[in-house]
N, CA, C and O of each residue as an XYZ file, in Angstrom:
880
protein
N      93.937    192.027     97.316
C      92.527    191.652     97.370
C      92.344    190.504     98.355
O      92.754    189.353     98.206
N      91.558    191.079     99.546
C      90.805    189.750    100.424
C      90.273    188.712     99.557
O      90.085    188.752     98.341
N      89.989    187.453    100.674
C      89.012    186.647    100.109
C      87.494    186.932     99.801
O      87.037    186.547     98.725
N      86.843    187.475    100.543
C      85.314    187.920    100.845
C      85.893    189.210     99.630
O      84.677    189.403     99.609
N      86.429    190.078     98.793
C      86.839    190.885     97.734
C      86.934    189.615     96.714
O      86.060    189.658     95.848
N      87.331    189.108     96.677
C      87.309    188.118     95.649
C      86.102    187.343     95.769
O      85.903    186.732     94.720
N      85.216    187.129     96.644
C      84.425    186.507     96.122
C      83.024    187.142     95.783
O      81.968    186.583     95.485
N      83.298    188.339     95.904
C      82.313    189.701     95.554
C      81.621    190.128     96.382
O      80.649    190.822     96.080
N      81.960    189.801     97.779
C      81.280    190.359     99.389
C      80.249    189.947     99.401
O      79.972    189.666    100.567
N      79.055    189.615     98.420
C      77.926    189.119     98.806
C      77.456    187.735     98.877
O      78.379    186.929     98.761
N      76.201    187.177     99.046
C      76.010    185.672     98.760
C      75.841    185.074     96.928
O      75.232    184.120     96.445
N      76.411    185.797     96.516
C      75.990    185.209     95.222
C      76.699    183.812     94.954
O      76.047    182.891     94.463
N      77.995    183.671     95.271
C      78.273    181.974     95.153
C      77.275    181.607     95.906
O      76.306    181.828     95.180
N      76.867    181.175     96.924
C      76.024    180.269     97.271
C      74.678    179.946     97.109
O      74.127    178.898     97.449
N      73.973    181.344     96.327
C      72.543    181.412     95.920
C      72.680    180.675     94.591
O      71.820    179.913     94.150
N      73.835    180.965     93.991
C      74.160    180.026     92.559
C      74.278    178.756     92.595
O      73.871    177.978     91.733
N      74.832    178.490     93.581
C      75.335    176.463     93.868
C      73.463    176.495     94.553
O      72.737    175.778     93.865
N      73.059    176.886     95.202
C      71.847    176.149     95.618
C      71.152    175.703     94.408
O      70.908    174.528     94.136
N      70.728    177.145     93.414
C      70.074    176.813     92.211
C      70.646    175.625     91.553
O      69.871    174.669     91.517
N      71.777    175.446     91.036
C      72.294    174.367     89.999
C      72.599    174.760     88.578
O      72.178    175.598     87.781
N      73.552    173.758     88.594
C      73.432    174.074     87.004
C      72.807    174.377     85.952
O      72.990    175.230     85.083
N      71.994    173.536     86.130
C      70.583    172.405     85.397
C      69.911    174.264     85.664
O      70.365    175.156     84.947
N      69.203    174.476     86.382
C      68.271    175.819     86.468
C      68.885    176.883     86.078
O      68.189    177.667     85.433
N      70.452    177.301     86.340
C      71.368    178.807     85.922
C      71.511    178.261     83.995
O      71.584    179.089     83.087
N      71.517    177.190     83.842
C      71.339    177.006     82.759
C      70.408    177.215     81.571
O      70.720    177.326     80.385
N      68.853    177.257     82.295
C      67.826    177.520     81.993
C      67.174    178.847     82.073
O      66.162    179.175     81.453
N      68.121    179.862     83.220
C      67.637    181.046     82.712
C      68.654    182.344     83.082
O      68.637    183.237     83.930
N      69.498    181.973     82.038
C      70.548    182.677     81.704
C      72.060    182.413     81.699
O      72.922    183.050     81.094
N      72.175    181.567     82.329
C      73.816    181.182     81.848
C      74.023    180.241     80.678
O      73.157    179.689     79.999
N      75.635    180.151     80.554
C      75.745    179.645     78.984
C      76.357    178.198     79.319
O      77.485    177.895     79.707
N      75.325    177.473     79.061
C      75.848    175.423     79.345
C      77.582    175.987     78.825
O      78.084    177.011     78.363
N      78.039    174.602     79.242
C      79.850    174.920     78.212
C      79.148    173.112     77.769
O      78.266    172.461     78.330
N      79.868    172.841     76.757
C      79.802    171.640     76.251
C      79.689    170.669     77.105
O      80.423    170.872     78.072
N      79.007    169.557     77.192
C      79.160    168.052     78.249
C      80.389    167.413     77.973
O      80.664    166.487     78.735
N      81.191    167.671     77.084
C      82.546    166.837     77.496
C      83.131    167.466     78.743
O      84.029    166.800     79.257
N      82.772    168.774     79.430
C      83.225    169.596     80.137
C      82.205    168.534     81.015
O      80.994    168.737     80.919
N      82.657    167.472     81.820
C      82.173    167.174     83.066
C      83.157    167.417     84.976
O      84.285    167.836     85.238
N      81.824    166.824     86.033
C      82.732    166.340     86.834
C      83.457    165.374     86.960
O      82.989    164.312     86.547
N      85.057    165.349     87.653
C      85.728    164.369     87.166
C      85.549    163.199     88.670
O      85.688    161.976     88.699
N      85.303    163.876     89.453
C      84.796    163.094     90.480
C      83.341    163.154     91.140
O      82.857    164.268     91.339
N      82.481    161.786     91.558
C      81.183    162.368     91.958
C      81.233    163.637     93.317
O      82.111    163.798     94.164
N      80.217    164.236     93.153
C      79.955    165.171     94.068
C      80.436    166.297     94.011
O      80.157    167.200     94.799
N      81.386    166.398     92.865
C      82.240    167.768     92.421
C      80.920    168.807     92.597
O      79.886    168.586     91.967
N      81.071    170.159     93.666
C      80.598    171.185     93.337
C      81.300    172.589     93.051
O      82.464    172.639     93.449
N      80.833    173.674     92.469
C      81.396    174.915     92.212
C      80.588    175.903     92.078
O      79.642    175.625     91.341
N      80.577    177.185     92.591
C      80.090    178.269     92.339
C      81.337    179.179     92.722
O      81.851    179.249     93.838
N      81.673    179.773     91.720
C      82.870    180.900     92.318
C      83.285    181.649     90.703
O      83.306    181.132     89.586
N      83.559    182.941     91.113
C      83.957    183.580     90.024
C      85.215    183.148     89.343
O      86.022    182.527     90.036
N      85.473    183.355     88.228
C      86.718    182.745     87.342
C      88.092    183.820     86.986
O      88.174    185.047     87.038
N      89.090    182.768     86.611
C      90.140    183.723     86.100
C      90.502    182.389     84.380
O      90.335    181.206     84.082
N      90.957    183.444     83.880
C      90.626    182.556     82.297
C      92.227    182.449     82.107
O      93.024    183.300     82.501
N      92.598    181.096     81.346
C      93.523    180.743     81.218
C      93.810    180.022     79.746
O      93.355    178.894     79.555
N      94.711    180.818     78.530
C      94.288    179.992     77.316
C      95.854    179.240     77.624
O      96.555    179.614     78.564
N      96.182    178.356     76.870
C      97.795    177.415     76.920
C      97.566    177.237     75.763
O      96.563    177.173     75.053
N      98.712    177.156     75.637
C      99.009    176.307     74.145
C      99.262    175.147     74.017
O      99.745    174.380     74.850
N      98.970    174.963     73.027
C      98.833    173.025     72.876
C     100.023    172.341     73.069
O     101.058    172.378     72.404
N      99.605    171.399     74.558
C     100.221    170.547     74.796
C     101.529    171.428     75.955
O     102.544    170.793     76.238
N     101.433    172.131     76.230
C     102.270    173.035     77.642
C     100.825    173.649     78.208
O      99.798    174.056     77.664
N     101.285    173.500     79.597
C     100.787    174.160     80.855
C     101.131    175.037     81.513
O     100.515    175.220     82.563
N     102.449    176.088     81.099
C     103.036    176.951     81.269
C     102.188    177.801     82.151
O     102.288    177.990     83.363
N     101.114    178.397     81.067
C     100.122    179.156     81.361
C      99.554    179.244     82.914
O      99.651    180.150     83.743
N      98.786    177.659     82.993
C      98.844    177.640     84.056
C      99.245    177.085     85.434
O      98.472    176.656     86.290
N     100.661    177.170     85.504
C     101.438    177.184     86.096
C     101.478    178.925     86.736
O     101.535    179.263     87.918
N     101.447    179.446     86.017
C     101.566    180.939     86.066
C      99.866    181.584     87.234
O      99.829    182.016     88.386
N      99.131    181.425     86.560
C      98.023    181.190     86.806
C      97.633    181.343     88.224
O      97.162    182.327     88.794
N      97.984    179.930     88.767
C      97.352    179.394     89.696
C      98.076    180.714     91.451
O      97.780    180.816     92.642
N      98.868    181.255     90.682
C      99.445    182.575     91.787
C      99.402    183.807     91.155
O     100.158    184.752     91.378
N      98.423    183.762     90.300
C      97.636    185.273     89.469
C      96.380    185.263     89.982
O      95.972    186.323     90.458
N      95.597    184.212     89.996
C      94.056    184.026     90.303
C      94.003    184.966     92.024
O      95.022    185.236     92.661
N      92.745    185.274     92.419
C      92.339    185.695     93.225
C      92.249    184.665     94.251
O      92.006    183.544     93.806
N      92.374    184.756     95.416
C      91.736    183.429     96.438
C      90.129    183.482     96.368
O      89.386    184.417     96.668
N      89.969    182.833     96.122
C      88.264    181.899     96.633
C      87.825    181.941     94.797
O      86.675    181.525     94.659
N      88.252    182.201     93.914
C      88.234    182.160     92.434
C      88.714    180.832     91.695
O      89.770    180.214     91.830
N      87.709    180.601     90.939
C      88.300    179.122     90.105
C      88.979    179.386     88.901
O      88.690    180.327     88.162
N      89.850    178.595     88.698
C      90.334    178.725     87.328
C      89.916    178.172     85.903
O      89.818    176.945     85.900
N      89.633    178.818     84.627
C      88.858    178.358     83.684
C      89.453    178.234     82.471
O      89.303    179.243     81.783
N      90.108    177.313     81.931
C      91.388    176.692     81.265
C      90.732    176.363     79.722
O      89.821    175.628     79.343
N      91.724    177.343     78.996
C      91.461    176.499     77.091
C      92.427    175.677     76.952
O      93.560    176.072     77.226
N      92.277    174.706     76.621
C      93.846    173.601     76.105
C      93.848    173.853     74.309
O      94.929    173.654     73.755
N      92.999    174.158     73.685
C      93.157    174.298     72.074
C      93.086    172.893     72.240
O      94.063    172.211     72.550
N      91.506    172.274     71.963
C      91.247    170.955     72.313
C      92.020    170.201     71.615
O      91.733    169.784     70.493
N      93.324    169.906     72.375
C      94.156    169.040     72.648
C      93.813    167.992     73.498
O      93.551    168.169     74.688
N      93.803    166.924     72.950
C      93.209    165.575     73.856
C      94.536    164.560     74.370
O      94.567    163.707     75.257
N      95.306    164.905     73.683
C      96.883    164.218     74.521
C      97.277    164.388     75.420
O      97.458    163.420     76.158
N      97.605    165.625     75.830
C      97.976    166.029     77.434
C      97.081    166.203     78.841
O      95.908    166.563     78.947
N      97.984    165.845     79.828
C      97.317    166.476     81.012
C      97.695    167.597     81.535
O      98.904    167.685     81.752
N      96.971    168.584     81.836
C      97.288    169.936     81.956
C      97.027    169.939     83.663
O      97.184    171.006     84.257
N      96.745    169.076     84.196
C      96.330    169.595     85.479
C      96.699    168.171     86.202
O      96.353    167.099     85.706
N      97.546    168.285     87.601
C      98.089    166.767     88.381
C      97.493    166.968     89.913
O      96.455    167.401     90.415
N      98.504    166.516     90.279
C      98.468    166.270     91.739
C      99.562    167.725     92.159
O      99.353    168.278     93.239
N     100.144    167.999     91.685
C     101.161    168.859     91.670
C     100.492    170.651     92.269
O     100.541    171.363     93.272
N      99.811    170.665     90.641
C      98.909    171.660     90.683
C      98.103    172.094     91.689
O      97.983    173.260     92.066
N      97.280    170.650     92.326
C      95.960    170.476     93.082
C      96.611    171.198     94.279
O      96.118    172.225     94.745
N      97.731    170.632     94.763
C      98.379    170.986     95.981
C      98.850    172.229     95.997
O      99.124    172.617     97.133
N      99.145    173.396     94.690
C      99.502    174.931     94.819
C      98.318    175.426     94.482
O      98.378    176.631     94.725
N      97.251    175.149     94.047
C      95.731    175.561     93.993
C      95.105    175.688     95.511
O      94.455    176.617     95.992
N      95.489    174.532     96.060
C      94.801    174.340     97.667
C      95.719    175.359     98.546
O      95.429    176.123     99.466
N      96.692    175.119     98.022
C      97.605    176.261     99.298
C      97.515    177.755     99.343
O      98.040    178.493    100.178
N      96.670    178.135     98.180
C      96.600    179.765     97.479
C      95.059    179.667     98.006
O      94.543    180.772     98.174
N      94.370    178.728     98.248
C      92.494    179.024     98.012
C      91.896    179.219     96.759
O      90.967    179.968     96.456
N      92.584    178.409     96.036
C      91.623    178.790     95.048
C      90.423    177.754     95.360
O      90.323    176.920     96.260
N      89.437    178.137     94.179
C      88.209    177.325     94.155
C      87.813    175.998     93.628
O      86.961    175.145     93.878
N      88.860    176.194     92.728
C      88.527    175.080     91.462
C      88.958    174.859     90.522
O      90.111    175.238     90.317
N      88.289    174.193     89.579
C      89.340    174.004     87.551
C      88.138    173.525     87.299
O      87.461    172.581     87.706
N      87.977    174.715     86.243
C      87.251    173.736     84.992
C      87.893    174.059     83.674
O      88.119    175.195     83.255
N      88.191    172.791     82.998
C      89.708    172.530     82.219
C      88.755    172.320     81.045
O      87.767    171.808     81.571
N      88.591    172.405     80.127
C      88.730    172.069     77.946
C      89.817    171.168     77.912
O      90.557    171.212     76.929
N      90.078    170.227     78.966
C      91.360    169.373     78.390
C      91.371    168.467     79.523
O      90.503    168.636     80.379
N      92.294    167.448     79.676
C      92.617    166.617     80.390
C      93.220    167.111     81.470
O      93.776    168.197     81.629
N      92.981    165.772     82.556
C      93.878    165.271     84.220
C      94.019    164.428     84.094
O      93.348    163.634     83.435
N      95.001    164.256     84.709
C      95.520    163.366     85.571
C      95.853    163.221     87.416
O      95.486    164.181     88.094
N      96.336    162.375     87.930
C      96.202    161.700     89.423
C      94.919    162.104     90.285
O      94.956    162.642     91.392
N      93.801    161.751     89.583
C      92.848    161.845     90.065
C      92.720    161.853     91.480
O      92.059    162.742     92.015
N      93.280    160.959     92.152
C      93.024    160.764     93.386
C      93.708    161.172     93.890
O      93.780    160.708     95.028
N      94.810    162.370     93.539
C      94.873    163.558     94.571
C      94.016    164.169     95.113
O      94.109    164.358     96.326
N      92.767    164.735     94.285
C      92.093    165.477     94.214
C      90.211    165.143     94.243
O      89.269    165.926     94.131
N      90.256    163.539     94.458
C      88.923    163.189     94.829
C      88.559    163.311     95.957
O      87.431    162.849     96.126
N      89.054    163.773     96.907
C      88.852    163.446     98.319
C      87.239    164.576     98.657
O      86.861    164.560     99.829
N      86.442    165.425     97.699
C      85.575    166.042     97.903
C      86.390    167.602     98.749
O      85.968    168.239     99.714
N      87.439    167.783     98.064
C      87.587    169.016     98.922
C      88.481    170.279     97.289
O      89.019    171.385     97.334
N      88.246    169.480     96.329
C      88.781    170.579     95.650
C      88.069    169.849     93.873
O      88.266    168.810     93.242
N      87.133    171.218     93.643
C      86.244    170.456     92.386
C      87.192    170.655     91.287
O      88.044    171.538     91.188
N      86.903    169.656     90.437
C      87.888    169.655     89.490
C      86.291    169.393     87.819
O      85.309    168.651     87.790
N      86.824    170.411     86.782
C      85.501    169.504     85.942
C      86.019    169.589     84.378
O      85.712    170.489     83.597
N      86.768    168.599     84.121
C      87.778    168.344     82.898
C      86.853    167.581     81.694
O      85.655    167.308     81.772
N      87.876    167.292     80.433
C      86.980    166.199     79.577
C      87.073    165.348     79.711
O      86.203    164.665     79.172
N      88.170    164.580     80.527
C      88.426    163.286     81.084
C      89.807    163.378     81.642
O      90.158    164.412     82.211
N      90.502    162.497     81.531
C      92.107    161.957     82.419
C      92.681    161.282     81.163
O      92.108    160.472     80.434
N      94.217    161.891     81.027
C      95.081    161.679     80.016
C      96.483    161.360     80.717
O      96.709    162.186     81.601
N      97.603    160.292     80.560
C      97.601    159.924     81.262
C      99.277    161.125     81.140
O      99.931    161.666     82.031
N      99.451    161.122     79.470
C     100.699    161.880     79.110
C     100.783    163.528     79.668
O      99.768    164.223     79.613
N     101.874    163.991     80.121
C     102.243    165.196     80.951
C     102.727    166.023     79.814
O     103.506    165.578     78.971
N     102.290    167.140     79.803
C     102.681    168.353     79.135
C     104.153    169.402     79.452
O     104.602    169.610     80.580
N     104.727    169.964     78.163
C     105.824    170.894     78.348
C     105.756    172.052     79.327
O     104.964    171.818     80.240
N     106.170    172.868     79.380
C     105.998    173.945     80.286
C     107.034    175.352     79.983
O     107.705    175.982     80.801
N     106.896    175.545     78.649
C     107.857    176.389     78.025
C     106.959    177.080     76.709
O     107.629    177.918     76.105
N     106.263    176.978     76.436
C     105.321    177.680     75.173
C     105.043    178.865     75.847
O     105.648    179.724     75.207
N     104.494    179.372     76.736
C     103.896    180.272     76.795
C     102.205    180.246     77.240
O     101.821    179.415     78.064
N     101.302    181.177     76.649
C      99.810    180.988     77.034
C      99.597    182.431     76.910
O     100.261    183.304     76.351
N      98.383    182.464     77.646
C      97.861    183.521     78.357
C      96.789    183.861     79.415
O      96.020    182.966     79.763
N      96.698    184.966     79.891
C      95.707    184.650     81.458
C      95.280    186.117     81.502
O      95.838    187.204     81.358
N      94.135    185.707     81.745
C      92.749    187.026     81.998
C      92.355    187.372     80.333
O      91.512    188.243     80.116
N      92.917    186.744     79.343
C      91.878    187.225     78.101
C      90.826    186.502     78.157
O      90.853    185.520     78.899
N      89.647    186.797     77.399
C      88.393    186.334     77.332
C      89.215    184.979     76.494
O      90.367    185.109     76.079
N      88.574    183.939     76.363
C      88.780    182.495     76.014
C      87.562    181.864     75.805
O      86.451    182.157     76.246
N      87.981    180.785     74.933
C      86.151    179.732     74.685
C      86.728    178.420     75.205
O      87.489    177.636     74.639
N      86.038    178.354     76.742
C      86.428    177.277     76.970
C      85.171    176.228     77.013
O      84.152    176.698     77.520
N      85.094    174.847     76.543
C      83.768    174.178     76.307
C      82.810    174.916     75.146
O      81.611    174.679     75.004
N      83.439    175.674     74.505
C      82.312    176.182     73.101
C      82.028    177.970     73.556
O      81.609    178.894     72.859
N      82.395    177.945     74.787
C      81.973    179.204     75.503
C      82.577    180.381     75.447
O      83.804    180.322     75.516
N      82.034    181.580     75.329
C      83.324    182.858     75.766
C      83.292    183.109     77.002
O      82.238    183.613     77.388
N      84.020    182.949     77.705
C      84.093    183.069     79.206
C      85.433    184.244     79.330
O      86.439    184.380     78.634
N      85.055    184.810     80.246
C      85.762    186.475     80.566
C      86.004    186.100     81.973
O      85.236    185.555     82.766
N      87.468    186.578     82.160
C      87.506    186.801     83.840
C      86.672    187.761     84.678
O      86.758    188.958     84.401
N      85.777    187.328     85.791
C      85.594    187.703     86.301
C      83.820    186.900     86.321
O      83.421    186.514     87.420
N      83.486    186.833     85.877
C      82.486    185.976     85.099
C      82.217    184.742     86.050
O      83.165    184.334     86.721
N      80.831    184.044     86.167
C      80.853    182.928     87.468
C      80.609    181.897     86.644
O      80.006    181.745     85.582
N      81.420    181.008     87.627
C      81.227    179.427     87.092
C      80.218    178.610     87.887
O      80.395    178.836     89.084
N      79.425    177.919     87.719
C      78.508    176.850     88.212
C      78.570    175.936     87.776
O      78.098    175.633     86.680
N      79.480    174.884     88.893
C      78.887    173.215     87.982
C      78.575    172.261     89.033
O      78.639    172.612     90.211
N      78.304    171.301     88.760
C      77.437    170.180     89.507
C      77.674    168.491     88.618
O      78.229    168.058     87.608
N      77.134    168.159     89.373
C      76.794    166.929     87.985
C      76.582    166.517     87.272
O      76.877    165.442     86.751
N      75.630    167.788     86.931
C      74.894    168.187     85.566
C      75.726    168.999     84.568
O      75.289    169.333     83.466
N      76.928    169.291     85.011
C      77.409    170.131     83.788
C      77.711    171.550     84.555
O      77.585    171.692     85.772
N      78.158    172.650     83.583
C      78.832    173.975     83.817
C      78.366    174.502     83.095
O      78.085    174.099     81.966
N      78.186    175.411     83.494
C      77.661    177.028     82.753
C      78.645    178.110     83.644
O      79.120    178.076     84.779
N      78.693    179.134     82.459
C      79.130    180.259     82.772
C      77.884    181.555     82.717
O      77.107    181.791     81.792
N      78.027    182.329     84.160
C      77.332    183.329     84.278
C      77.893    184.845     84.252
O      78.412    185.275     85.283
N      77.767    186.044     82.588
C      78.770    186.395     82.722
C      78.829    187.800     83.925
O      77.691    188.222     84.130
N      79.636    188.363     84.512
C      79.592    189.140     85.362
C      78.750    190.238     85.226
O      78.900    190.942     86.225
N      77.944    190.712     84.470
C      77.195    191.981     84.480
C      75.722    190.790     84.468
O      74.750    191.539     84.559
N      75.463    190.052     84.431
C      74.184    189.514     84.581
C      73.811    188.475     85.751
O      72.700    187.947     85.795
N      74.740    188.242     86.619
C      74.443    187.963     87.601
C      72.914    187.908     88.433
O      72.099    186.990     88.525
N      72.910    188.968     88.854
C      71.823    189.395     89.458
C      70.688    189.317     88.398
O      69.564    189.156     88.873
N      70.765    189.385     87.329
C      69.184    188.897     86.460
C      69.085    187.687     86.383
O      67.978    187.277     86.731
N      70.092    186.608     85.934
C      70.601    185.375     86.062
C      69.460    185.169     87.487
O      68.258    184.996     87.286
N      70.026    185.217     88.839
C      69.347    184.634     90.287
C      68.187    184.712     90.319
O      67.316    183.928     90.698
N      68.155    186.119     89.729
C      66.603    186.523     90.362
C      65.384    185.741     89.486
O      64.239    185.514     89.876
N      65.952    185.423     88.261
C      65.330    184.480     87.256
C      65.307    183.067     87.233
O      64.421    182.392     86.707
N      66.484    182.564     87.924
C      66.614    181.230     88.427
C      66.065    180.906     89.481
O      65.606    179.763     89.481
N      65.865    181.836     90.923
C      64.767    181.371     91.433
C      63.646    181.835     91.945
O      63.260    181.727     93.109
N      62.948    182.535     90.742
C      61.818    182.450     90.029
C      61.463    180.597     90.020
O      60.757    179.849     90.697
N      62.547    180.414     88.666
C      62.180    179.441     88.339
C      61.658    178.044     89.429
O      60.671    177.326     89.588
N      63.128    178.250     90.044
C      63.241    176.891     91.138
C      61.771    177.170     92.115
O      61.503    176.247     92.884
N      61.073    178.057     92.119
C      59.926    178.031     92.978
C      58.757    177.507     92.304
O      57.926    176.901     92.981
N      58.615    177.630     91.297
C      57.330    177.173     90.124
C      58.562    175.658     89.635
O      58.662    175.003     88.598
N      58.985    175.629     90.387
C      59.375    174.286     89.850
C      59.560    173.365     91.388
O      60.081    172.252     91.452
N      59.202    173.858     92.131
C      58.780    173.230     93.621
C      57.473    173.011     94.065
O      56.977    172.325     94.960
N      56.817    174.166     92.763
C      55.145    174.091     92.998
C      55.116    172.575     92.381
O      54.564    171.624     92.934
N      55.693    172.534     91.349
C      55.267    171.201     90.549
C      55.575    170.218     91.122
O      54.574    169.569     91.424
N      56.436    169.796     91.414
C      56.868    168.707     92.318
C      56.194    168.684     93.399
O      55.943    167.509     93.671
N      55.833    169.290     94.048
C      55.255    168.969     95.369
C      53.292    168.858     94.660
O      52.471    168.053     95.100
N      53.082    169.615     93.837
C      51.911    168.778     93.039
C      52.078    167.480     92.558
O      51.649    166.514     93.190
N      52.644    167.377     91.533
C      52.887    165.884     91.230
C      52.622    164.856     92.519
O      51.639    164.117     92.470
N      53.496    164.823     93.650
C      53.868    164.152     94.736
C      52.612    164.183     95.464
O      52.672    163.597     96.545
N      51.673    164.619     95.221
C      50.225    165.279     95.600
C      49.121    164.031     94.724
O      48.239    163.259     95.100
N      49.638    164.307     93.647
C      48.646    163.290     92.352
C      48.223    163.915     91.524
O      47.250    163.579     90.850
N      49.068    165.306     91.348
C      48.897    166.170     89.922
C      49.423    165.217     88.919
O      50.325    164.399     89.097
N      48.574    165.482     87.580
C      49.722    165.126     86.450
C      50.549    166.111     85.832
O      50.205    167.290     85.749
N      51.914    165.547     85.280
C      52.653    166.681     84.070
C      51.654    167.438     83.301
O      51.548    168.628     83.007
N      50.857    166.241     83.033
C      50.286    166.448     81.455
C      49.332    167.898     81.693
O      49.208    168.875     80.955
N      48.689    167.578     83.117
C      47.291    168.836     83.475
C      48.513    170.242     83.907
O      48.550    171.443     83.639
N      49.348    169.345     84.653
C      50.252    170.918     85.382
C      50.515    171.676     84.597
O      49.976    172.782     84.620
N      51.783    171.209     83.269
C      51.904    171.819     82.196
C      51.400    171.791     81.025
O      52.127    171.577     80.055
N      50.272    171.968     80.911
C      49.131    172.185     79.962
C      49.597    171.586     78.608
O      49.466    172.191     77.544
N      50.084    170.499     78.711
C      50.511    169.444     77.546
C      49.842    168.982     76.774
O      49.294    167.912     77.039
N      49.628    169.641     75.482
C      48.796    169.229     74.434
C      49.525    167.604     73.791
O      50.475    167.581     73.008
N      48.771    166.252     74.379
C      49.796    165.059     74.197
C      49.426    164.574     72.470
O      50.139    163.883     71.743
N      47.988    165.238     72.118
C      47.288    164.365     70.955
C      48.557    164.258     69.975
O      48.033    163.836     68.944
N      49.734    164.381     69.750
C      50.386    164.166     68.467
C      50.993    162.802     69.394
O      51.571    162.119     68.549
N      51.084    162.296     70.380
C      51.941    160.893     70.722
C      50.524    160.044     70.382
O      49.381    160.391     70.678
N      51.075    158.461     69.460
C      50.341    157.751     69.230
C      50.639    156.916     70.749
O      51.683    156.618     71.329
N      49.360    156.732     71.031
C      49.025    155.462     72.283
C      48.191    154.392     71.574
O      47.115    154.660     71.039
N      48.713    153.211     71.592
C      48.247    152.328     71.724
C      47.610    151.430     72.827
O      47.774    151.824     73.982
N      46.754    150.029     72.596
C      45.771    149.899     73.847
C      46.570    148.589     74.005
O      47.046    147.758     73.231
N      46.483    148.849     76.013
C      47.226    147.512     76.230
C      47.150    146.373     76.080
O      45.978    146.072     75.854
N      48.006    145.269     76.084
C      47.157    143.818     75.621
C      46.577    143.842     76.761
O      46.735    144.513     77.781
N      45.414    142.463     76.244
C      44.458    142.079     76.942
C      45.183    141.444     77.729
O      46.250    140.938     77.381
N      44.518    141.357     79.366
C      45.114    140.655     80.701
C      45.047    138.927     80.036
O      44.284    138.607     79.125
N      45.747    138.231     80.533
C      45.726    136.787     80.782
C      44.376    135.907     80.944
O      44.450    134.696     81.152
């Protein structure tokens, strides 16, 4: 499998990263939990996934993994929220980058961050742990997995940003976009009203009478 085969020949990664999280989130993909953040600012991702469960406290799995995945595909990691180990280094970052992959979004810890801050390889973990994991348990790769609360299936797209990750799963794609920007356009009307001297309150027909307002003090 090519790269442009792996990344499904069309523009759909990039119509997905334009939208955002924040919007694929809102009309139709599945948030994964906010401990699932970026681990560095500016982390972006749109790319289809390969699923990776480990067992607690080994990285075996993905070790294995990271030369199973497709090129231009991110990898989407269960740790069996294990908060002790780091499942992902500097080590990794460097056989991830040499294959093309896309990315990690990990249910578990990193470490050597600053291999991997340099803005050229997104990484979106629950934080940085500082202890290193076995590499002899076992795992598994390409079963469906819940990573961040989620069922995520290989093949399935990932979107994250700053705002968080969602998974979009592969047969809804295309309702997913076409619904997201929908959205992002009635949500450009508003903003560029607002910025105009619309209010929220008139734009979106905000019934406010249940907030109590009180009257300001009197001036000086």
């Amino acid at each position: 499998m090519d790269r442009d085969q792996a990344m499904g020949g069309d523009d759909s990664g990039s119509r997905l990263l334009a939208l955002g999280a924040a919007t694929i989130g809102e009309t139709g993909g599945h948030p994964l939990h906010p401990r699932v953040r970026p681990i560095w600012p500016g982390a972006r991702l749109a790319a289809r996934t390969y699923t990776v469960a480990c067992r607690a406290g080994d990285n075996l799995a993905v070790h294995a993994a990271v030369y199973q995945a497709p090129a231009g595909w991110a990898l989407s990691v269960s740790a069996e929220e294990d908060a002790d180990h780091a499942y992902w280094g500097e080590v990794l970052t460097a056989a991830a980058t040499s294959v093309a992959l896309a990315g990690l979004v990990i249910d578990g810890g990193v470490r050597d961050i600053g291999s991997f801050s340099s803005g050229e390889f997104p990484v979106f973990a629950t934080g940085t742990v500082l202890r290193g994991p076995s590499k002899v348990l076992g795992g598994s790769l390409g079963d469906a997995t819940r990573v961040g609360g989620v069922l995520v299936r290989t093949g399935d797209w990932l979107v994250g940003d700053a705002d968080g990750v969602v998974v979009v799963p592969a047969d809804r794609v295309d309702a997913v976009l076409a619904a997201g920007e929908q959205r992002a356009a009635r949500e450009q009307h508003v903003l560029d009203a607002v910025r105009a001297g619309a209010t929220t309150v008139n734009l979106l027909n905000l019934d406010i009478s249940p907030v109590t307002i009180n009257e300001l003090p009197a001036g000086p």
